[in-house]
C-alpha positions as CSV (number, residue, x, y, z in Angstrom):
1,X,108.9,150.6,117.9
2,X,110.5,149.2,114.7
3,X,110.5,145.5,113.7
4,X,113.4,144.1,114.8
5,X,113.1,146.0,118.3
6,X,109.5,144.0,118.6
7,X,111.2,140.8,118.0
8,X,113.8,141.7,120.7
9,X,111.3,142.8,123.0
10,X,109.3,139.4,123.1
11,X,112.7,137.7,123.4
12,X,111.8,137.3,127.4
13,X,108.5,135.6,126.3
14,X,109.8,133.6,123.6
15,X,113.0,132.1,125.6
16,X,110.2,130.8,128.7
17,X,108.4,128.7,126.4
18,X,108.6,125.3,127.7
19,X,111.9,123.6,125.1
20,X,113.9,120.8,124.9
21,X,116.9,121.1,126.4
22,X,119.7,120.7,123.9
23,X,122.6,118.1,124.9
24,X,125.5,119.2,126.6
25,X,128.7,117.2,124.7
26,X,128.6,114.6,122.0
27,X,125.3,112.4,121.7
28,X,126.5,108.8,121.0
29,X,125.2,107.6,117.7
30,X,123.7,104.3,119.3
31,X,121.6,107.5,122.4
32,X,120.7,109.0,119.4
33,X,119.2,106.2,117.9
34,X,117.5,104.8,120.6
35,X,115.9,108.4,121.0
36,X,114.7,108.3,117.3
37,X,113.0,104.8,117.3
38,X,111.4,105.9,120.9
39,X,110.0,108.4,119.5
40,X,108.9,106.9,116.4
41,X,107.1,103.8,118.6
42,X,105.4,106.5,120.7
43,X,103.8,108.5,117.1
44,X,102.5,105.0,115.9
45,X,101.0,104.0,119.4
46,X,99.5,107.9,120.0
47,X,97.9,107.3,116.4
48,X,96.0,104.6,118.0
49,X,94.6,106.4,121.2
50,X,90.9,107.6,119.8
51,X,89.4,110.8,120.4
52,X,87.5,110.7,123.6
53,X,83.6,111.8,122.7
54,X,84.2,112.0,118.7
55,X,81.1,111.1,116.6
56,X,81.4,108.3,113.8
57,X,79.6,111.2,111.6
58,X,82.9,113.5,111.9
59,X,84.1,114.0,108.5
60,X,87.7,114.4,108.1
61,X,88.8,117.9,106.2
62,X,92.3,117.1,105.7
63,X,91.7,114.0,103.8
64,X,93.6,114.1,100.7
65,X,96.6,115.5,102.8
66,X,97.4,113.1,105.0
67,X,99.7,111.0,103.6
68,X,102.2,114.0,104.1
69,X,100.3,115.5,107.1
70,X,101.3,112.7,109.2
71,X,98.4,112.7,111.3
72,X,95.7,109.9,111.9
73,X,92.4,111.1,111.3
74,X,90.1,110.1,114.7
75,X,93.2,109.9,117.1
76,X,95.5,112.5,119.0
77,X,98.1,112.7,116.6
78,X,95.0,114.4,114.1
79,X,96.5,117.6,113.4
80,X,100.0,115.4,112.8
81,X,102.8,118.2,111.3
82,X,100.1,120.5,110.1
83,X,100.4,123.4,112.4
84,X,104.2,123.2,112.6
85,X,104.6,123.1,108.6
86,X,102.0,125.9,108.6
87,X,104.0,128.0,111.2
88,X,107.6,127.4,108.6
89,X,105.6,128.5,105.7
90,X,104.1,131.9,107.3
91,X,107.9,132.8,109.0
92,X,109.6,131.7,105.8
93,X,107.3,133.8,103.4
94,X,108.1,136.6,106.0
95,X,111.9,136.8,106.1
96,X,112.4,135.7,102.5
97,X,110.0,138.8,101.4
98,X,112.0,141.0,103.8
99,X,109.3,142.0,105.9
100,X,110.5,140.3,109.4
101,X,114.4,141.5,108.9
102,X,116.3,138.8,111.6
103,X,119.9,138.2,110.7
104,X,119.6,134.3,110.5
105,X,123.7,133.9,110.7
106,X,123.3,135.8,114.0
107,X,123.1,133.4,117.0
108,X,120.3,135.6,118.9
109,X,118.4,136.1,115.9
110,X,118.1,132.9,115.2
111,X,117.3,131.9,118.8
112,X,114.3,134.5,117.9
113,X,113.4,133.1,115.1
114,X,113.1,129.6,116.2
115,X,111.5,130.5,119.7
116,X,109.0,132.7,117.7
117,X,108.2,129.7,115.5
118,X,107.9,127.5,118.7
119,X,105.3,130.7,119.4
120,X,103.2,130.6,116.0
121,X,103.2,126.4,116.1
122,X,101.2,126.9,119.4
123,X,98.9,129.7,117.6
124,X,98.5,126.9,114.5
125,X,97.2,124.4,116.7
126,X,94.2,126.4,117.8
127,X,93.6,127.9,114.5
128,X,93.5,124.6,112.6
129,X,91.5,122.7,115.3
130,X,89.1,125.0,116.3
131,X,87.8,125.9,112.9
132,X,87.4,122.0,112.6
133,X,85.4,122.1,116.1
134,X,83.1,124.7,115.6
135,X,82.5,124.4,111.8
136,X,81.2,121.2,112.3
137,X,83.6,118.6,110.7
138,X,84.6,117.3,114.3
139,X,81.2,116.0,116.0
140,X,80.6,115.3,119.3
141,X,79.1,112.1,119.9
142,X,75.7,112.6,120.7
143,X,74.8,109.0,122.8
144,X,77.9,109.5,125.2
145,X,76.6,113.3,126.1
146,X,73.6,112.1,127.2
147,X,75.1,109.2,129.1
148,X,77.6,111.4,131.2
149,X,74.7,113.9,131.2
150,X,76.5,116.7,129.8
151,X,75.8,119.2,126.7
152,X,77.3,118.6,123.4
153,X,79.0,121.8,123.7
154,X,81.2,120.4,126.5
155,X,82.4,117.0,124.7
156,X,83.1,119.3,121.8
157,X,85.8,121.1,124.0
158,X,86.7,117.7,125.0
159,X,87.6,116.9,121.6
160,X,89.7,120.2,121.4
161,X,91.9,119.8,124.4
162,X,92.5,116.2,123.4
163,X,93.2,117.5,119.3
164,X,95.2,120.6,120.8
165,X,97.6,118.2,123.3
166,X,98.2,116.1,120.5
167,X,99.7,118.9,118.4
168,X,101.7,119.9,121.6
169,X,103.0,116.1,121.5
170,X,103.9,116.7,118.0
171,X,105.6,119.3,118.6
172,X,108.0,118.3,121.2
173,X,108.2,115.0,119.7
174,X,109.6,116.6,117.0
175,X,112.0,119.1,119.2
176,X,113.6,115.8,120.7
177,X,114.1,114.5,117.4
178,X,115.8,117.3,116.2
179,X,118.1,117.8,119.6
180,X,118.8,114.1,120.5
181,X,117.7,111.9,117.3
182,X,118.6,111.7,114.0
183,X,117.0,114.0,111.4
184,X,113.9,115.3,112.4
185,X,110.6,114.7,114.1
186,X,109.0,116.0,111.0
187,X,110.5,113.7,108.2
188,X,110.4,111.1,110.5
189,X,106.6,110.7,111.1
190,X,105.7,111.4,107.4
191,X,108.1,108.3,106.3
192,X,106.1,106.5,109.2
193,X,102.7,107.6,107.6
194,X,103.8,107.1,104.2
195,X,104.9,103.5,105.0
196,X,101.8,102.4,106.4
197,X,99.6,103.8,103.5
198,X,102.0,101.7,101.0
199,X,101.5,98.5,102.9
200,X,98.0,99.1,103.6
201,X,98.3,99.4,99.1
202,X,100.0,96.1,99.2
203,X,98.6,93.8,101.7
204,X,94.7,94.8,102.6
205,X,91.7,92.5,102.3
206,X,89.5,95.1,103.0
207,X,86.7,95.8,100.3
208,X,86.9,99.0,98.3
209,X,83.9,101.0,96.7
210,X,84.5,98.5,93.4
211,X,84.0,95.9,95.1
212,X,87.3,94.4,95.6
213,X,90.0,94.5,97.8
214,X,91.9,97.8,98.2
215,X,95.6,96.2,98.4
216,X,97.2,95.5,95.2
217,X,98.2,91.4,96.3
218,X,94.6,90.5,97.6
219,X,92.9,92.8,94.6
220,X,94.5,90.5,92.0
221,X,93.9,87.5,93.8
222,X,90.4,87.8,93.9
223,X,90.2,89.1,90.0
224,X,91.8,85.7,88.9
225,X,90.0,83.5,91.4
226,X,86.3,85.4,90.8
227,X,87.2,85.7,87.4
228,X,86.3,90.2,87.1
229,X,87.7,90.6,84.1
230,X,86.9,88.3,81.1
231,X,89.7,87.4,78.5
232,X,87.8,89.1,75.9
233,X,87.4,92.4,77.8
234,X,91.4,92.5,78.4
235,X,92.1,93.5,75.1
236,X,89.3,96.3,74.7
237,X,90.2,100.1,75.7
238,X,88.3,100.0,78.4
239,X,89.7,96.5,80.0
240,X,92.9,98.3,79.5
241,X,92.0,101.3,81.5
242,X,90.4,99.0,84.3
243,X,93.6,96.9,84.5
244,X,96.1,100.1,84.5
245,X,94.2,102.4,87.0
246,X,91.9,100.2,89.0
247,X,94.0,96.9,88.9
248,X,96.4,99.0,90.6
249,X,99.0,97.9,87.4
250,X,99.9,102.2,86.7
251,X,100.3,102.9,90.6
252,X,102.3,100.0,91.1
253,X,104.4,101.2,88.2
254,X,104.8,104.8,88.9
255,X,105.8,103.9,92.6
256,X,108.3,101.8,91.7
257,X,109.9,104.6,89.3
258,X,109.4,107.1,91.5
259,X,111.6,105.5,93.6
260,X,114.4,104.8,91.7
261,X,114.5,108.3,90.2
262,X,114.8,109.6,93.8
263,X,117.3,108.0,94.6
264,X,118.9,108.6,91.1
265,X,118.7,112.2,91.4
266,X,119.6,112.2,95.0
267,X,123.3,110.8,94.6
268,X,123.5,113.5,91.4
269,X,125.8,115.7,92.7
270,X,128.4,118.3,92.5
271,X,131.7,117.7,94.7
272,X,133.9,120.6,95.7
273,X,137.6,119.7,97.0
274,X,138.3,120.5,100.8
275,X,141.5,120.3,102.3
276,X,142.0,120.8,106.0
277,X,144.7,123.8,106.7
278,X,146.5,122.2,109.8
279,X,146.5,118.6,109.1
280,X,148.7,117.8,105.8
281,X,146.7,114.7,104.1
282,X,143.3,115.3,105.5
283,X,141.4,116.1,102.3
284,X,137.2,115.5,101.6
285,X,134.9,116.4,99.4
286,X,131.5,119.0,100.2
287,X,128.7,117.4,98.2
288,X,126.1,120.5,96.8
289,X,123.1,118.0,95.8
290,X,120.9,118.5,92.6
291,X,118.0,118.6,94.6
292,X,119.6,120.9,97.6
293,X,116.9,122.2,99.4
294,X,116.0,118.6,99.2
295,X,111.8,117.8,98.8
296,X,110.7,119.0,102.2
297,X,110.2,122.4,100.8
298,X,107.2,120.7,98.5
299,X,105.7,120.0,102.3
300,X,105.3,123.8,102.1
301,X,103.5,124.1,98.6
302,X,100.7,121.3,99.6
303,X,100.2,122.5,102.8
304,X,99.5,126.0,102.0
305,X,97.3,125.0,99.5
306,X,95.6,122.6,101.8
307,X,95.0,125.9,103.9
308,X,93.6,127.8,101.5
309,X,91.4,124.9,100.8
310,X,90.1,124.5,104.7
311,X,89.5,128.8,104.5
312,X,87.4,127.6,101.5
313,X,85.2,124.8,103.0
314,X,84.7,126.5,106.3
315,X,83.5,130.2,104.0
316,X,81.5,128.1,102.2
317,X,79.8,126.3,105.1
318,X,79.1,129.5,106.7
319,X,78.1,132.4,104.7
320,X,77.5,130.1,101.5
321,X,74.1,128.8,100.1
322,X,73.6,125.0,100.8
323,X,71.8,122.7,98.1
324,X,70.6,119.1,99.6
325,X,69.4,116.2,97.3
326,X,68.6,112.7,98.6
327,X,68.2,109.4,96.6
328,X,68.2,105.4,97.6
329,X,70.2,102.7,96.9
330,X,68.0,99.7,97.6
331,X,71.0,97.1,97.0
332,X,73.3,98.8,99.8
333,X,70.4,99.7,102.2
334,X,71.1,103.1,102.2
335,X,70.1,106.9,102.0
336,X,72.7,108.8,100.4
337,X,72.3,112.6,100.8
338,X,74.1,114.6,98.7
339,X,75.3,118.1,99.6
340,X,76.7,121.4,97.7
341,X,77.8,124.0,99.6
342,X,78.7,127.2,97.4
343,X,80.5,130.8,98.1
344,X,82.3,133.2,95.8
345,X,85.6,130.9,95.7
346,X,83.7,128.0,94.4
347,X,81.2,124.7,95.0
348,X,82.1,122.1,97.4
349,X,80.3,118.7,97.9
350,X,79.9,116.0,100.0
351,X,78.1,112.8,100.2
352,X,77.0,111.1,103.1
353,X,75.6,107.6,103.4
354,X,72.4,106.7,106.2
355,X,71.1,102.9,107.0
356,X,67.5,102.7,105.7
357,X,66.2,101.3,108.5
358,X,68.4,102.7,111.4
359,X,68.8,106.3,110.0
360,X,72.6,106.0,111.5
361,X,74.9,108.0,109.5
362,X,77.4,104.3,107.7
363,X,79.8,106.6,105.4
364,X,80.5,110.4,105.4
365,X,83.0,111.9,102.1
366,X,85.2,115.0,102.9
367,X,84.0,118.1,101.0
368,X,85.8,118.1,97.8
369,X,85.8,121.2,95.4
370,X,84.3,121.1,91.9
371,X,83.8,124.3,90.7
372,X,85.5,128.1,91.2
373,X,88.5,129.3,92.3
374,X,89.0,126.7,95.3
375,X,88.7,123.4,92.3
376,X,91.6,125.4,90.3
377,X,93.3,125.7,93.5
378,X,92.9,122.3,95.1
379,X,96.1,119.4,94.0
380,X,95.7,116.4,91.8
381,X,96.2,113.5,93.5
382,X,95.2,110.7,91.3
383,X,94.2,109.8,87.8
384,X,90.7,110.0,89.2
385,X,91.2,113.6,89.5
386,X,91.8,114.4,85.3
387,X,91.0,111.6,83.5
388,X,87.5,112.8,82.1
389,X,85.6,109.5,82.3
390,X,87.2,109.0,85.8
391,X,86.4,112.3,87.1
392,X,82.6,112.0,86.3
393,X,82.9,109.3,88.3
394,X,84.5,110.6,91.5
395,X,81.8,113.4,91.7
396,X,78.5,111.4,92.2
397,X,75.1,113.5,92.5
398,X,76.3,116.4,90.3
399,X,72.9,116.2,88.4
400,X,71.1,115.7,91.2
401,X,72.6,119.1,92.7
402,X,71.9,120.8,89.7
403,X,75.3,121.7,89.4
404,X,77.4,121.0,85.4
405,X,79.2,118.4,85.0
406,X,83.1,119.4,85.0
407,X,83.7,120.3,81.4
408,X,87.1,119.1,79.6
409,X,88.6,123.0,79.8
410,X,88.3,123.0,83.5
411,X,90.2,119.9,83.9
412,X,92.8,121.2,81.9
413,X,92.9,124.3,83.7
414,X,93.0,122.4,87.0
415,X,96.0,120.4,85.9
416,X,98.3,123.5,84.3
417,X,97.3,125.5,87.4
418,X,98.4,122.5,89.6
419,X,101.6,122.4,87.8
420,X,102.2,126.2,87.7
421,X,101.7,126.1,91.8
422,X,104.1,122.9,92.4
423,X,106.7,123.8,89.8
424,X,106.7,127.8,91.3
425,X,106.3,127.4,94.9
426,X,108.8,124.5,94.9
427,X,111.4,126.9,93.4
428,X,110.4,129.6,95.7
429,X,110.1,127.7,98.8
430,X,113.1,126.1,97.8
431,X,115.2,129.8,98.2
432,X,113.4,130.7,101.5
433,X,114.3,126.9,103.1
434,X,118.1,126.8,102.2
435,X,118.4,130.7,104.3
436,X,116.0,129.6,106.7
437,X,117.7,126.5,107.6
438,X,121.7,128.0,106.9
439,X,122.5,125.7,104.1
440,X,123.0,129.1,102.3
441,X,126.6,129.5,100.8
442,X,127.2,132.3,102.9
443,X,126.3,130.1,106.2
444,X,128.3,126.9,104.5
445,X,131.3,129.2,104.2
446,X,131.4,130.1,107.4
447,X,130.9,126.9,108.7
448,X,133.7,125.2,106.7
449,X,136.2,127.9,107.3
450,X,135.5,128.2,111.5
451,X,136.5,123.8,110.8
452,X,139.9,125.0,109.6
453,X,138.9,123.2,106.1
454,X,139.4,125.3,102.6
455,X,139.5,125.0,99.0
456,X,142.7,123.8,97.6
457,X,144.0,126.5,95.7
458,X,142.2,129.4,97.3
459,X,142.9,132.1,99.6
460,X,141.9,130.8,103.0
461,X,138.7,132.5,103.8
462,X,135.1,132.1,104.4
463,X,134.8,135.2,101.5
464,X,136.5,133.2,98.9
465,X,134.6,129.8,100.0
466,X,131.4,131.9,99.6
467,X,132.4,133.0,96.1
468,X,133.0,129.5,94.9
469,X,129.6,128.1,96.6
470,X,128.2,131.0,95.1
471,X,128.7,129.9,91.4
472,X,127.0,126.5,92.6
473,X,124.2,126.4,95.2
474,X,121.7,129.5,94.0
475,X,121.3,127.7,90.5
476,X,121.4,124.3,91.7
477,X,118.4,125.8,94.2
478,X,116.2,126.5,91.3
479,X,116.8,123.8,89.1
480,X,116.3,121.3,92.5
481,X,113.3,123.1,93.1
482,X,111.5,122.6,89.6
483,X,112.9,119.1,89.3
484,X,110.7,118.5,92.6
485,X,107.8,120.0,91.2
486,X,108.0,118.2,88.2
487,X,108.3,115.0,90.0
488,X,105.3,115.7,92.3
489,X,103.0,116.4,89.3
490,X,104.1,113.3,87.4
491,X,103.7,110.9,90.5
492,X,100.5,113.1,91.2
493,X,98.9,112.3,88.3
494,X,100.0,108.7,87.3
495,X,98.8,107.8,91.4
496,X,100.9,105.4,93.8
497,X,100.2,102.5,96.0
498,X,97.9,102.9,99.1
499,X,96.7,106.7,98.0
500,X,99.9,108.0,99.5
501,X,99.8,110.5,96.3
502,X,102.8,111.8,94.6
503,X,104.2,114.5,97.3
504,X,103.5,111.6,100.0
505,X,106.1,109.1,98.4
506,X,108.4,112.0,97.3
507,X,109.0,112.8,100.5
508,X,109.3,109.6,101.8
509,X,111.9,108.2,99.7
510,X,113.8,111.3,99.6
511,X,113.5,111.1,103.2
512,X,114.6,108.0,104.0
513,X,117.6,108.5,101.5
514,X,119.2,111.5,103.5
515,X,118.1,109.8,106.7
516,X,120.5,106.9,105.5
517,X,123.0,109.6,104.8
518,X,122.7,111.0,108.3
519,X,122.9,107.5,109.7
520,X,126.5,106.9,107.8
521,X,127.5,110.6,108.5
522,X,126.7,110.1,112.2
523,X,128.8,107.1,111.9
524,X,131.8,108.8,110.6
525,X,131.8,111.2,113.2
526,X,132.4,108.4,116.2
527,X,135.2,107.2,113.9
528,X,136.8,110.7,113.6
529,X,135.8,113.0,116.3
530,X,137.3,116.0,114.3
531,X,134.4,116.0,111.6
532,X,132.1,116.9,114.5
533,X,133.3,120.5,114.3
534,X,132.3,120.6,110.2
535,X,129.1,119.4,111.7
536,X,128.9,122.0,114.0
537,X,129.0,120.1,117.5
């Protein structure tokens, strides 16, 4: 059996998944908005329903992605987006490389494609919440076994089924999005995450490892009122660094021009005339962005690499060698126990806080890589992450491990590895993402000729429409592509508001641009029913 006949002969299996059902005429634009808030209401009210049995000791191994994960570690929506963005990247790595041939123009192949998606999403689920069951990062909580008089081993399948329904909710949330909203599911919940991690930056009173308040308003407050920072010690170096990085001054900054470059570089664009062949007058304009493929692609670069990085954790907690050291801070009351857990790809370690007196477990760190392969291969998300005095810092009990101290080279090395990844895979996911998705100039072409549109002064014909989009969208692809890597390192290594790191607010703001767009689009098309054909209804 060759490929392609494989993929026909699971069409049966694909086509009975359990879908959406896709809306027979014309959505109205004020349906389709009330579907879209719905379903944004019922994301932020699932990320409040806890995990049923789930220890406080649970240690979250998606951490530093969650800002674009969109999940909420402890609740249902945990796995957030993972699994489906984990399902785009395997299928688009496949077809772009040739080795799953589906004709993506074709109707059936495409009904494949997506229903074969649909397939792996369901797959993801169990093989990025299992691992996180079994390897130990997702405890059951011990006091509520014995309560119910059950085993551990049962509230820890609890914990799955409740982790694996929450990625099924995702899912379809998303579906319904896609099929009776505006946008998508996807975009829609990371703006949603995104948001609450720049408020939380602004407004918090809670108090941060410094000692201060983690949002930026109630953090300067309490440095003028309790008077942190001398006058004196302004004006030194180090003052300076304390005001730009912890004072919040250089994320506030680099938010605030991320932003604004965004949205500069998402109205950069390059027109090309229409006119309509069989009404005289009706003339518009097809708009092939700067940043095409727009950022979502960059969705694809973090999480693959947070993949790579969970394959590393869980290898290294398994058939690795684990170190243990164990000192006391009498001020805080606590234990802290500090772990290293080494393979072949690299070190790992963790740190985890226990009351003096209690011995319950008060603060648990995700494992974070500091040496081999996986610390070349994991992202910089803040300046905590390069700055040498910063990163000595953010990797407490190295000594104590008997590990060495991350030398000057390796940071380097770290940061142009991190650049090489975001600047190449956003080029090459770009590609894969504009065929994947039709905004290829031969699926453009043939969408704009079937709505009797053309190019004024052109043979009318999707051939010679592809020839002109041809000169535009393949380059305009790559450049996008590096443009969005660039951005992500810069914002990446300057830090934002609230932690949500440089891909986070990339693809927020870009998001909530083209959602804007799709809100005035949607607009245009209850004005003039006609454009609905361009728009393929």
């Amino acid at each position: 059996m060759n490929q392609q006949s494989f993929f026909y002969a699971i069409e049966p299996l694909v086509r009975r998944l359990p879908a959406v059902e896709r809306p027979e005429g014309h959505v109205h634009f004020k349906k389709k908005l009330s579907w879209t808030v719905g379903i944004l209401v019922l994301y932020l009210a699932l990320g409040n329903v806890s995990l049923f049995g789930l220890s406080p000791a649970s240690i979250d191994l998606f951490g530093m992605y969650r800002a674009f994960f969109a999940g909420s570690f402890g609740s249902l929506m945990l796995l957030g987006i993972g699994p489906i963005v984990t399902a785009s990247i395997v299928l688009q790595l496949l077809v772009g490389a040739g080795i799953i041939k589906l004709d993506l123009t074709d109707p059936r192949d495409q009904a494949i494609f997506q229903g074969t998606q649909k397939l792996l999403v369901l797959v993801m689920i169990v093989v990025e919440g299992l691992p996180q069951v079994l390897g130990g990062y997702l405890l059951p909580d011990p006091g509520l076994a014995a309560s119910m008089g059950v085993s551990l081993g049962m509230i820890s399948f609890l914990i799955f089924v409740q982790i694996s329904i929450g990625g099924v909710l995702i899912l379809f949330m998303d579906e319904i999005v896609s099929k009776w909203g505006i946008g998508s599911g996807v975009g829609l919940f990371i703006v949603a995450g995104v948001s609450q991690q720049l408020i939380t930056g602004i407004f918090n009173w809670t108090i941060g490892d410094a000692g201060l308040p983690i949002g930026l308003i109630p953090k300067w407050i309490s440095i003028v009122t309790g008077g942190v920072l001398g006058l004196d010690d302004v004006f030194t170096a180090s003052g300076f660094e304390w005001i730009l990085i912890e004072g919040g001054i250089l994320a506030l900054i680099t938010t605030i021009v991320i932003i604004l470059f965004v949205v500069f570089v998402e109205s950069t664009r390059v027109e090309i005339p229409l006119a309509h062949s069989a009404v005289r007058g009706a003339r518009g304009r097809f708009p092939v962005k700067l940043i095409y493929a727009s950022v979502l692609p960059m969705i694809l670069v973090r999480a693959l690499q947070a993949n790579i990085q969970m394959i590393g954790v869980l290898l290294a907690g398994k058939i690795g060698t684990t170190t243990t050291a164990t000192t006391t801070d009498s001020a805080s009351g606590v234990n802290i126990v500090y772990t290293a857990y080494s393979s072949i790809l690299g070190t790992f370690t963790s740190t985890q806080s226990y009351d003096m007196v209690t011995g319950e477990l008060v603060s648990a760190s995700s494992p974070m890589p500091v040496s081999g392969l996986m610390y070349y291969l994991s992202p910089i998300n803040t300046p905590h992450d390069w700055i040498p005095s910063l990163v000595t810092a953010s990797y407490p009990g190295m000594e104590l491990l008997g590990l060495d101290p991350i030398a000057g080279w390796q940071i380097w090395l770290h940061i142009m590895t991190d650049a090489f990844v975001l600047i190449a895979g956003g080029v090459i996911f770009a590609i894969f993402w504009i065929e994947t998705t039709g905004m290829g100039a031969k699926s453009v072409a043939a969408k704009i000729h079937s709505s009797g549109l053309q190019v004024p002064g052109h043979r009318r014909s999707a051939v010679s429409i592809e020839k002109i989009l041809g000169r535009y969208i393949p380059k305009v692809t790559v450049i996008g592509g590096v443009i969005v890597g660039l951005l992500t390192l810069v914002a990446s290594l300057l830090g934002t508001l609230g932690g949500a790191g440089g891909t986070g607010l990339l693809l927020a703001v870009s998001i909530t641009y083209r959602l804007y767009e799709q809100i005035a689009s949607e607009q245009i098309q209850e004005m003039y029913p006609m454009m609905r054909r361009f728009f393929g209804e």
